[in-house]
MIKEPA-551645 format. One record per atom (N, C-alpha, C, O): residue in one letter; atom name; x, y, z. Coordinates in nm, 2 decimals. Layout:
N
<r res="a" atom="CA" X="X" Y="Y" Z="Z"/>
...
***
This chain:
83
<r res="x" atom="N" X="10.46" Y="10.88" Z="8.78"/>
<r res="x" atom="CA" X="10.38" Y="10.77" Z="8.73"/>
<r res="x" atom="C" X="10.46" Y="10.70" Z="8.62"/>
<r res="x" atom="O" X="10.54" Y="10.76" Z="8.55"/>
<r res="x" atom="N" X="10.43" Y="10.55" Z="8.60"/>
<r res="x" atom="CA" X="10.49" Y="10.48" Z="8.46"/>
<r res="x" atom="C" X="10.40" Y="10.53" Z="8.39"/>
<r res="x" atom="O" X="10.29" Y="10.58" Z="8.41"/>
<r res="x" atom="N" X="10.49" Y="10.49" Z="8.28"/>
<r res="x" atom="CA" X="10.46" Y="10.50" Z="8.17"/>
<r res="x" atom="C" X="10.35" Y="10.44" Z="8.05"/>
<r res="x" atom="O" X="10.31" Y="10.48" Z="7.94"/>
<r res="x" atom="N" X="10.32" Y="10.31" Z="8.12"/>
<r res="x" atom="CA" X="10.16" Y="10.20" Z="8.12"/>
<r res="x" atom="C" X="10.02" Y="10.24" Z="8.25"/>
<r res="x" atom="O" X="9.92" Y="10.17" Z="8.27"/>
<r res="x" atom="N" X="10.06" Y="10.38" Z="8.31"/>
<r res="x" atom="CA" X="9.98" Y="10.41" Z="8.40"/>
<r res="x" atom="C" X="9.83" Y="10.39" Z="8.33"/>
<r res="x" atom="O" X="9.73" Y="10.33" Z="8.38"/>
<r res="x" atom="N" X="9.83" Y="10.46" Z="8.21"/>
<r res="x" atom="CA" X="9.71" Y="10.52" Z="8.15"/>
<r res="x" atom="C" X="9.62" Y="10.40" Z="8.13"/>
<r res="x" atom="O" X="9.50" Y="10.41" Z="8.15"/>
<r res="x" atom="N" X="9.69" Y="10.26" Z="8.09"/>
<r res="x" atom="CA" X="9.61" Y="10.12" Z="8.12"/>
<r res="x" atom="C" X="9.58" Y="10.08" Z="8.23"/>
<r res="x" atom="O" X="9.49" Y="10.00" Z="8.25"/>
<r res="x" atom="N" X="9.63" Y="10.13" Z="8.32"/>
<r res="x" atom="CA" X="9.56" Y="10.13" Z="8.48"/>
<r res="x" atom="C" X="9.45" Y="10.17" Z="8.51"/>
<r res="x" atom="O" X="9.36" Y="10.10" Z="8.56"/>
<r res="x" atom="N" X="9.42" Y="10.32" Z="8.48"/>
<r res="x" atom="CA" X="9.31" Y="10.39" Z="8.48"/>
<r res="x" atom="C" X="9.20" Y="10.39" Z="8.41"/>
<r res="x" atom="O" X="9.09" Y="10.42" Z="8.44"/>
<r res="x" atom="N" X="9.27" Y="10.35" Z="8.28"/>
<r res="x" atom="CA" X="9.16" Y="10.39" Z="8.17"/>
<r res="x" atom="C" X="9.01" Y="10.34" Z="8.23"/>
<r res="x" atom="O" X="8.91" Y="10.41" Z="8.26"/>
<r res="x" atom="N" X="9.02" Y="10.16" Z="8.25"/>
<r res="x" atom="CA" X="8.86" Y="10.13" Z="8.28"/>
<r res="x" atom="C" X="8.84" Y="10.13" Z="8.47"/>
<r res="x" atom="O" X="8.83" Y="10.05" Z="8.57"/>
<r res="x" atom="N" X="8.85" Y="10.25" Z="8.45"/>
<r res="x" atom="CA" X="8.85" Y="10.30" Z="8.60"/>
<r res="x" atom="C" X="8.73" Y="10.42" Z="8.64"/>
<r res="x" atom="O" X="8.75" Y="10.54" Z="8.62"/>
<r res="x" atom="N" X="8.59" Y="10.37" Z="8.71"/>
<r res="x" atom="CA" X="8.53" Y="10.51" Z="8.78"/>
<r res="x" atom="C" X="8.60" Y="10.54" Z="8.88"/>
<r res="x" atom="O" X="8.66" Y="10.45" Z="8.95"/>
<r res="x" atom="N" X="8.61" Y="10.64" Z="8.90"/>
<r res="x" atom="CA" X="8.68" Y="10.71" Z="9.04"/>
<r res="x" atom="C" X="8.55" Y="10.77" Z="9.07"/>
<r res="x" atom="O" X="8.51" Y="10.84" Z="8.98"/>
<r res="x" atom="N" X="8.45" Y="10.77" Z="9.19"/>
<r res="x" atom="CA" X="8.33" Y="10.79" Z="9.25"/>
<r res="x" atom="C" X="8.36" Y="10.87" Z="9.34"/>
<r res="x" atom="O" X="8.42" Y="10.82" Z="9.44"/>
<r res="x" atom="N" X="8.33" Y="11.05" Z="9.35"/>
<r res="x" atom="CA" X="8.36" Y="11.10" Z="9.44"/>
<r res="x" atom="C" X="8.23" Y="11.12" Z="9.51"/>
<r res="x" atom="O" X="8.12" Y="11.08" Z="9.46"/>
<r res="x" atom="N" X="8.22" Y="11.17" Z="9.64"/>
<r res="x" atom="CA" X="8.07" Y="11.21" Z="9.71"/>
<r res="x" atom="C" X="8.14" Y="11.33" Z="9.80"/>
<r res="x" atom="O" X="8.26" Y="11.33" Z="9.85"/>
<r res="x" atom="N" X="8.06" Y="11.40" Z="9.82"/>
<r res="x" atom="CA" X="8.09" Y="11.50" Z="9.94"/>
<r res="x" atom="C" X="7.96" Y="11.56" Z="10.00"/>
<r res="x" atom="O" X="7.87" Y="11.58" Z="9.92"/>
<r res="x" atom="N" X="7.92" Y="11.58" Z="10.13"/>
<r res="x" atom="CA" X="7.81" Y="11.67" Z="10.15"/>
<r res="x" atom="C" X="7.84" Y="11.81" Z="10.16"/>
<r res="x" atom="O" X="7.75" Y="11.87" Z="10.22"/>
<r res="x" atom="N" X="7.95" Y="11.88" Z="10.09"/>
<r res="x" atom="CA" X="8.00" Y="12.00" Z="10.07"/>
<r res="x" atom="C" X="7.86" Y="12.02" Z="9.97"/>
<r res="x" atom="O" X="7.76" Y="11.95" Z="9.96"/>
<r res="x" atom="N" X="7.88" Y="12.19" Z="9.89"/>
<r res="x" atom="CA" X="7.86" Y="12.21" Z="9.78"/>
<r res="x" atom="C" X="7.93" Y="12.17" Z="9.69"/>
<r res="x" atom="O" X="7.90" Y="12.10" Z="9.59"/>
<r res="x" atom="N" X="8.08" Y="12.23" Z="9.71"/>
<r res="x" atom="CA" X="8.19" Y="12.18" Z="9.64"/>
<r res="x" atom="C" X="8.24" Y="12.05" Z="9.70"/>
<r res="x" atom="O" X="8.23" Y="11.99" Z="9.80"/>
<r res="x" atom="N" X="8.30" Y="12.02" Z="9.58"/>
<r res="x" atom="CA" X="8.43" Y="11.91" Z="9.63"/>
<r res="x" atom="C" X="8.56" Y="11.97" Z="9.64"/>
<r res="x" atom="O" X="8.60" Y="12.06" Z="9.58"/>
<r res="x" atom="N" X="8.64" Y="11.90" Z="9.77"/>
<r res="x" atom="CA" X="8.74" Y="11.99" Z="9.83"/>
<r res="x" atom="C" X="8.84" Y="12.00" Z="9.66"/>
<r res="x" atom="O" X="8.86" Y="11.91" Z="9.58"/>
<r res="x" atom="N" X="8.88" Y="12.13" Z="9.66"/>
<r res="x" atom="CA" X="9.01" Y="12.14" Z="9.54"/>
<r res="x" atom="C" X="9.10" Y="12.06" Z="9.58"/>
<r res="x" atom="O" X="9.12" Y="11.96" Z="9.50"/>
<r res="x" atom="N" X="9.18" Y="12.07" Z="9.71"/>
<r res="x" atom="CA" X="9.29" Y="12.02" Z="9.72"/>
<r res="x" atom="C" X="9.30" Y="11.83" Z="9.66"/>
<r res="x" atom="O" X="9.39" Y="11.77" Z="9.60"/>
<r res="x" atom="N" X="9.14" Y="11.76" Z="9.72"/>
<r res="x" atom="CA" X="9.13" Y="11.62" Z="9.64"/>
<r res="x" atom="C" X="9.12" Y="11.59" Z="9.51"/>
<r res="x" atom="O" X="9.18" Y="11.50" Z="9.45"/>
<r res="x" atom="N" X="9.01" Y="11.71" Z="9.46"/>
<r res="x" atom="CA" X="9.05" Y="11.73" Z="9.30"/>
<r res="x" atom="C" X="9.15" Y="11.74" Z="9.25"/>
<r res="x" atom="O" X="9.17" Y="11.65" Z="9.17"/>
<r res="x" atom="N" X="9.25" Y="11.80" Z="9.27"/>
<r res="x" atom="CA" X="9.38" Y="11.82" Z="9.22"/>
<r res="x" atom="C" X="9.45" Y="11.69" Z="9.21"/>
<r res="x" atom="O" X="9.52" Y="11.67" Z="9.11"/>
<r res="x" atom="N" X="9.42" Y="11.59" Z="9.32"/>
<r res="x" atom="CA" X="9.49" Y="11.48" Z="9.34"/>
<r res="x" atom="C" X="9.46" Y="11.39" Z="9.22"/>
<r res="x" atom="O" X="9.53" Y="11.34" Z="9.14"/>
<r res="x" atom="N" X="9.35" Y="11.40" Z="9.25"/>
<r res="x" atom="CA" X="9.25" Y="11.30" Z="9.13"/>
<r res="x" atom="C" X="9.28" Y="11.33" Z="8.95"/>
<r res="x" atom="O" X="9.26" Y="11.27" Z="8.84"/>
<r res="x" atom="N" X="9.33" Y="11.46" Z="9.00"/>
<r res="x" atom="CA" X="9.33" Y="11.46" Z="8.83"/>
<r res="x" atom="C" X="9.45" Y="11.45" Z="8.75"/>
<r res="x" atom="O" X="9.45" Y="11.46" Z="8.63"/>
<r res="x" atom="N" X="9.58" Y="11.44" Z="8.83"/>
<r res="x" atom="CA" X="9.68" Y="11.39" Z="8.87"/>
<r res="x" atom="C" X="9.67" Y="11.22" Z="8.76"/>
<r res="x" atom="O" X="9.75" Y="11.18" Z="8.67"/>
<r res="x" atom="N" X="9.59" Y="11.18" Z="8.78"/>
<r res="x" atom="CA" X="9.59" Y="11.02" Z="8.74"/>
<r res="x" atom="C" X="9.41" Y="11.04" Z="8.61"/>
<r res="x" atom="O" X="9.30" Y="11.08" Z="8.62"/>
<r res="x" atom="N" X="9.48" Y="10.98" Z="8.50"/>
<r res="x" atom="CA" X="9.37" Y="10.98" Z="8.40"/>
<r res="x" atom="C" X="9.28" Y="10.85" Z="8.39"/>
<r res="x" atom="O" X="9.30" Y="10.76" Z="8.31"/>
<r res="x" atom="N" X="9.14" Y="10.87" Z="8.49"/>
<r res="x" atom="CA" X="9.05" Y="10.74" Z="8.54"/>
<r res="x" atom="C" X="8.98" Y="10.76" Z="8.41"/>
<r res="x" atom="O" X="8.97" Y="10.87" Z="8.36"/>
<r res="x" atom="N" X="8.93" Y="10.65" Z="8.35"/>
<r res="x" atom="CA" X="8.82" Y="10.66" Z="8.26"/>
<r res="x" atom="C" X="8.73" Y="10.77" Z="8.28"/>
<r res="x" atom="O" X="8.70" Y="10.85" Z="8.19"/>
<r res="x" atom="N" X="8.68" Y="10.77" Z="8.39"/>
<r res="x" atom="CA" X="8.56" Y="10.85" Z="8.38"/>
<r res="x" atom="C" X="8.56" Y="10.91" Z="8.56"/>
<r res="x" atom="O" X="8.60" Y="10.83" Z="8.66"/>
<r res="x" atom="N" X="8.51" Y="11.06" Z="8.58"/>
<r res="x" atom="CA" X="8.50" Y="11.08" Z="8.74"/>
<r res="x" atom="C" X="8.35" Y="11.12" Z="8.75"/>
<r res="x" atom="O" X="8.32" Y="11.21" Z="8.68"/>
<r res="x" atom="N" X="8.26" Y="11.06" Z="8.84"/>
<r res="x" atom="CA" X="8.20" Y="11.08" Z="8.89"/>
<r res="x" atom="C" X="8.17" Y="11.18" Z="9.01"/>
<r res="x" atom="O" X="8.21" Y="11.14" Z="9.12"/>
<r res="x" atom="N" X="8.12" Y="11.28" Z="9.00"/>
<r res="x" atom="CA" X="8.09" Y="11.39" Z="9.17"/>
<r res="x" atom="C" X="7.99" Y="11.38" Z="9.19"/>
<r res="x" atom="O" X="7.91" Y="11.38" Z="9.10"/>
<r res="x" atom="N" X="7.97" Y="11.36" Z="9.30"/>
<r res="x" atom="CA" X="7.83" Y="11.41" Z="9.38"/>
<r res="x" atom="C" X="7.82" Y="11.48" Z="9.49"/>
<r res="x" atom="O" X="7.85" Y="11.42" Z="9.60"/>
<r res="x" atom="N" X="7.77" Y="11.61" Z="9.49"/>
<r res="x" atom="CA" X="7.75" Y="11.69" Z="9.61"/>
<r res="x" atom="C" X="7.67" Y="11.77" Z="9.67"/>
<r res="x" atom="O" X="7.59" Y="11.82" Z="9.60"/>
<r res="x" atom="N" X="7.67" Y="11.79" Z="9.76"/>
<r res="x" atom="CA" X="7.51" Y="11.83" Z="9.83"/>
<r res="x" atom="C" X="7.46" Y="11.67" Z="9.89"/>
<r res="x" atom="O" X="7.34" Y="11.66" Z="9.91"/>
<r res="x" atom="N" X="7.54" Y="11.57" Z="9.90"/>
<r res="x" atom="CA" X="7.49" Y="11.46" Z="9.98"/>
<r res="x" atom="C" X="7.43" Y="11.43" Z="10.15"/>
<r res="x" atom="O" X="7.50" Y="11.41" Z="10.25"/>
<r res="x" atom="N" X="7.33" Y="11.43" Z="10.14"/>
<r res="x" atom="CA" X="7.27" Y="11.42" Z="10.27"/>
<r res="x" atom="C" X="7.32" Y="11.25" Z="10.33"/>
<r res="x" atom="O" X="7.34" Y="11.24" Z="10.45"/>
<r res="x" atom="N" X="7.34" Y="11.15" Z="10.27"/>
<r res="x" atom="CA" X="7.41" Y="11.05" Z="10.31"/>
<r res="x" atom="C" X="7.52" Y="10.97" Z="10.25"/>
<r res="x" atom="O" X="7.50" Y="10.94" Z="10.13"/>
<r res="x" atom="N" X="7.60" Y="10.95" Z="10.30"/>
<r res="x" atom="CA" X="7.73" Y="10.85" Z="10.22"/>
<r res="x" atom="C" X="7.67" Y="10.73" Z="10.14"/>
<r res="x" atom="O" X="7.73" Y="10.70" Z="10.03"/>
<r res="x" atom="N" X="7.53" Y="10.64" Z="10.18"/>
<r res="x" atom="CA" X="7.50" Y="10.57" Z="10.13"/>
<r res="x" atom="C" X="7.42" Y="10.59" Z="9.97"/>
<r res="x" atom="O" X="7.35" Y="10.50" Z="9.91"/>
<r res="x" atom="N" X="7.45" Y="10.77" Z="9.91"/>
<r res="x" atom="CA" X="7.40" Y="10.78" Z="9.83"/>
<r res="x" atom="C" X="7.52" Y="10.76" Z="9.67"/>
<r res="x" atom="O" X="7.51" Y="10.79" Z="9.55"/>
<r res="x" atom="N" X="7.63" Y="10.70" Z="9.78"/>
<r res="x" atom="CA" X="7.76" Y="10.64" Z="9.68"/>
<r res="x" atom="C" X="7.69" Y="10.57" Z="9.59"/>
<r res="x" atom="O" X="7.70" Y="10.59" Z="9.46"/>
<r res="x" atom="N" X="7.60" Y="10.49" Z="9.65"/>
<r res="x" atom="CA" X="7.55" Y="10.38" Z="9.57"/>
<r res="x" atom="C" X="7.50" Y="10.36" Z="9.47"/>
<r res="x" atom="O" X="7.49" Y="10.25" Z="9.42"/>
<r res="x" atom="N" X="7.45" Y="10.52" Z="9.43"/>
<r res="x" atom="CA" X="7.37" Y="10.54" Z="9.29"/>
<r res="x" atom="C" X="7.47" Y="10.59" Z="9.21"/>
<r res="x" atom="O" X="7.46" Y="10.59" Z="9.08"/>
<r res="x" atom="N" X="7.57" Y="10.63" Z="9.27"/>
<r res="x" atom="CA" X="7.72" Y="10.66" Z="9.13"/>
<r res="x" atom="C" X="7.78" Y="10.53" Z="9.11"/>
<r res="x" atom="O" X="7.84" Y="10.50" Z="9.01"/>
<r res="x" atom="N" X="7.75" Y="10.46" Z="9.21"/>
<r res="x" atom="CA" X="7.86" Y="10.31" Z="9.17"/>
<r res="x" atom="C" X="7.77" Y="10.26" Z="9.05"/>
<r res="x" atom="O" X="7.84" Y="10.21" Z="8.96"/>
<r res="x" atom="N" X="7.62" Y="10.26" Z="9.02"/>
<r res="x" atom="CA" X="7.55" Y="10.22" Z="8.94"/>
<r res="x" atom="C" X="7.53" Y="10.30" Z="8.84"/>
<r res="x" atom="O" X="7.48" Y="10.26" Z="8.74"/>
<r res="x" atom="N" X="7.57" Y="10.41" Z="8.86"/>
<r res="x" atom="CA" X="7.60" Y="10.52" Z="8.71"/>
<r res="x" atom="C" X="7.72" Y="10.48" Z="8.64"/>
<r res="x" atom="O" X="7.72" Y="10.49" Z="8.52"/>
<r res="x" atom="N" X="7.80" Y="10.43" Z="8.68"/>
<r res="x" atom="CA" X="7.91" Y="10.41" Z="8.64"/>
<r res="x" atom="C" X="7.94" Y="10.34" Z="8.55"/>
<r res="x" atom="O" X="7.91" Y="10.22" Z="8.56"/>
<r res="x" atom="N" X="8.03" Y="10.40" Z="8.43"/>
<r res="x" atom="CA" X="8.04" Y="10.29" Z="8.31"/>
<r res="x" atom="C" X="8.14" Y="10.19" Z="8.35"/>
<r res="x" atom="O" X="8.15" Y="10.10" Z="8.26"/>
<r res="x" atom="N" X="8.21" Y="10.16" Z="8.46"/>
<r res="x" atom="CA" X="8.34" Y="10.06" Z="8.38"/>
<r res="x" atom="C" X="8.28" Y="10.01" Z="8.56"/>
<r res="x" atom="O" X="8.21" Y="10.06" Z="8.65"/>
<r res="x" atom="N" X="8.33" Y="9.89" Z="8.53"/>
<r res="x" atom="CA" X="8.32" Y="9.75" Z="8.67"/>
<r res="x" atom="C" X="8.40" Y="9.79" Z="8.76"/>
<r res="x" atom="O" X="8.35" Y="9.80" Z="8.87"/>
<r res="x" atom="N" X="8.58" Y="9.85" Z="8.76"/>
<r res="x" atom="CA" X="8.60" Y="9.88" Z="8.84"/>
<r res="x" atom="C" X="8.63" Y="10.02" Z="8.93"/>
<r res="x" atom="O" X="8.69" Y="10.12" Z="8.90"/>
<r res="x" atom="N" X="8.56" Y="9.99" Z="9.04"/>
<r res="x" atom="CA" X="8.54" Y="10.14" Z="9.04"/>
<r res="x" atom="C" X="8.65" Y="10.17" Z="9.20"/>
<r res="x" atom="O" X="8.71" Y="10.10" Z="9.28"/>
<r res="x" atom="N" X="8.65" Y="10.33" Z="9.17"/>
<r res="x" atom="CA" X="8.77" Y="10.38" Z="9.28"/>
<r res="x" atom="C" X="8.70" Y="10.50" Z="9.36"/>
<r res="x" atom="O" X="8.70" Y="10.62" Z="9.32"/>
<r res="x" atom="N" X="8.64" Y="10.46" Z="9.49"/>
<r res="x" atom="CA" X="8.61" Y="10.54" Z="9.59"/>
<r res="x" atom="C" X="8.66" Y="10.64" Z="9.65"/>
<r res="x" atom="O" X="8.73" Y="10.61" Z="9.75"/>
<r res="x" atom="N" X="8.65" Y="10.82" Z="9.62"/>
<r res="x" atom="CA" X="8.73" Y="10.87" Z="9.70"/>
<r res="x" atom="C" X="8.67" Y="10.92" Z="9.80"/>
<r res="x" atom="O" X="8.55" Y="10.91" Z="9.79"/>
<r res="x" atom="N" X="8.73" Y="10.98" Z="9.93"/>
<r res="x" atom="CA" X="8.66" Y="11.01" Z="10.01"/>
<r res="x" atom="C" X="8.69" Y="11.17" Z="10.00"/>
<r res="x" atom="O" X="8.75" Y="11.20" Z="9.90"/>
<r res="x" atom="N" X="8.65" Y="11.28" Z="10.08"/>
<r res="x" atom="CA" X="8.60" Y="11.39" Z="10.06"/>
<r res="x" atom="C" X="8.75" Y="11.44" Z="10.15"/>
<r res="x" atom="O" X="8.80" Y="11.53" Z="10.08"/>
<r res="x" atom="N" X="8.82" Y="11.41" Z="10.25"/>
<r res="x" atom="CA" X="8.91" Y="11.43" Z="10.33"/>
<r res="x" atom="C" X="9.02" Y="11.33" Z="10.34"/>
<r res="x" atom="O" X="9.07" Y="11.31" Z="10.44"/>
<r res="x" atom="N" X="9.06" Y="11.26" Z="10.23"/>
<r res="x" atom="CA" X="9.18" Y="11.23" Z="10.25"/>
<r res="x" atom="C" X="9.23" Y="11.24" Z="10.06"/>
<r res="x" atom="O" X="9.16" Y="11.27" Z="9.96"/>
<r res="x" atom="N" X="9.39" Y="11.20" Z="10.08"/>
<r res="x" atom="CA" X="9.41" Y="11.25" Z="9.96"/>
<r res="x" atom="C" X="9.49" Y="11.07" Z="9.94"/>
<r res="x" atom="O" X="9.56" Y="11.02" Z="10.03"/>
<r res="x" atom="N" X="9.47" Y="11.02" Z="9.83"/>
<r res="x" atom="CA" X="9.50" Y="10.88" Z="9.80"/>
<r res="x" atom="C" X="9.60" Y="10.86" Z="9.67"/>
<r res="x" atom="O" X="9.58" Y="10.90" Z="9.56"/>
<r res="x" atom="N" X="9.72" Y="10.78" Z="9.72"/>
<r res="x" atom="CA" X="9.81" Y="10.77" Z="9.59"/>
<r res="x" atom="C" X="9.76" Y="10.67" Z="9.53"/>
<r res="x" atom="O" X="9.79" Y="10.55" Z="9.56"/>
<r res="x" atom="N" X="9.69" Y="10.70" Z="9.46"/>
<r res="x" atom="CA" X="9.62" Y="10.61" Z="9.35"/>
<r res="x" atom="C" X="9.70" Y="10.51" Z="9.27"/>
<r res="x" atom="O" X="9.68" Y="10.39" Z="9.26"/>
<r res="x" atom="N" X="9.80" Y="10.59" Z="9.22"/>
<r res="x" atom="CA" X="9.92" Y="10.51" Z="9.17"/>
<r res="x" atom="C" X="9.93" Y="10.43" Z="9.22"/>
<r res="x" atom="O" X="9.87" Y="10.33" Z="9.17"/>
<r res="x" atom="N" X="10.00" Y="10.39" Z="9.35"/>
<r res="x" atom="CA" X="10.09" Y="10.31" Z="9.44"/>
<r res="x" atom="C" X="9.94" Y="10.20" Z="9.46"/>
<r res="x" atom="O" X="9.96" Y="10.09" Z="9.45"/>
<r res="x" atom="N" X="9.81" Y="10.23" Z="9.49"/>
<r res="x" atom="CA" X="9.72" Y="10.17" Z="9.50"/>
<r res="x" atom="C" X="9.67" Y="10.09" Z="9.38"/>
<r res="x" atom="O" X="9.66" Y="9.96" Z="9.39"/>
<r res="x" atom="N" X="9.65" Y="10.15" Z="9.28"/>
<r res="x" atom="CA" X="9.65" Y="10.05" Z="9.17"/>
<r res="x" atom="C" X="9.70" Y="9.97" Z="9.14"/>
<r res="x" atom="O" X="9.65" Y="9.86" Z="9.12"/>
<r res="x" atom="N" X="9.86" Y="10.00" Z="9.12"/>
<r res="x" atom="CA" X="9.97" Y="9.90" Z="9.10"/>
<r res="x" atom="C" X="9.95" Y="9.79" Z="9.22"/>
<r res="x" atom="O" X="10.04" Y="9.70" Z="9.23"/>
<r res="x" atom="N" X="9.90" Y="9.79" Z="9.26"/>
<r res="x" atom="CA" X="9.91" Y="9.70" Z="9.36"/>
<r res="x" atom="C" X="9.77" Y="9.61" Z="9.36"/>
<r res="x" atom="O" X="9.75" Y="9.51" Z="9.42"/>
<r res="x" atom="N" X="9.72" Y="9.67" Z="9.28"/>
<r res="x" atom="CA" X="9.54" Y="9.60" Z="9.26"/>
<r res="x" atom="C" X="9.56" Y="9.46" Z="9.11"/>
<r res="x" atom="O" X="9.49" Y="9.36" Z="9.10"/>
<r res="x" atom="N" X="9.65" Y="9.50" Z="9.04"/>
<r res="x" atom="CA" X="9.68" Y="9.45" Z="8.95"/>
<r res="x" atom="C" X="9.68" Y="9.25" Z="8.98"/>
<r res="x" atom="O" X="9.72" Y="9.19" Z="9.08"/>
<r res="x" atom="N" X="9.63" Y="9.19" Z="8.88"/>
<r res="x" atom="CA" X="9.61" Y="9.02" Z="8.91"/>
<r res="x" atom="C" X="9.77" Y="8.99" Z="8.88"/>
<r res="x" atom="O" X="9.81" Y="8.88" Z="8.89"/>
***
């Protein structure tokens, strides 16, 4: 990661959902890899469209969806989101 990463993330939700109990470790690990403002979990979801109530929990505008089964270079994604 650079070294300006941390202004990348800072106003960043990262919105996880899973219908696990848990959320997979192996994505956790990923995620924590990179310092988002804030992570939201939710689990025990009976539907994906229940994202919707974390996107509205969420303190900061931009937000970063992970999904439960893949693992995402955030980094390389961000940098790339940048105006």
């Amino acid at each position: 990661m650079m070294d300006n990463s941390t202004s990348i993330y800072s106003n960043v939700s990262c919105i996880l959902l899973t219908k696990e109990t848990n959320y997979p470790k192996e994505v956790l690990d990923n995620i924590n890899k990179y310092p988002f403002g804030e992570v939201l979990i939710g689990t025990n979801s009976p539907s994906p469209y229940l994202k919707h109530i974390l996107f509205k929990q969420a303190k900061f505008d931009t937000l970063a969806y992970q999904d439960d089964d893949a693992i995402i270079p955030w980094d390389k994604l961000l940098e790339q989101s940048k105006p």
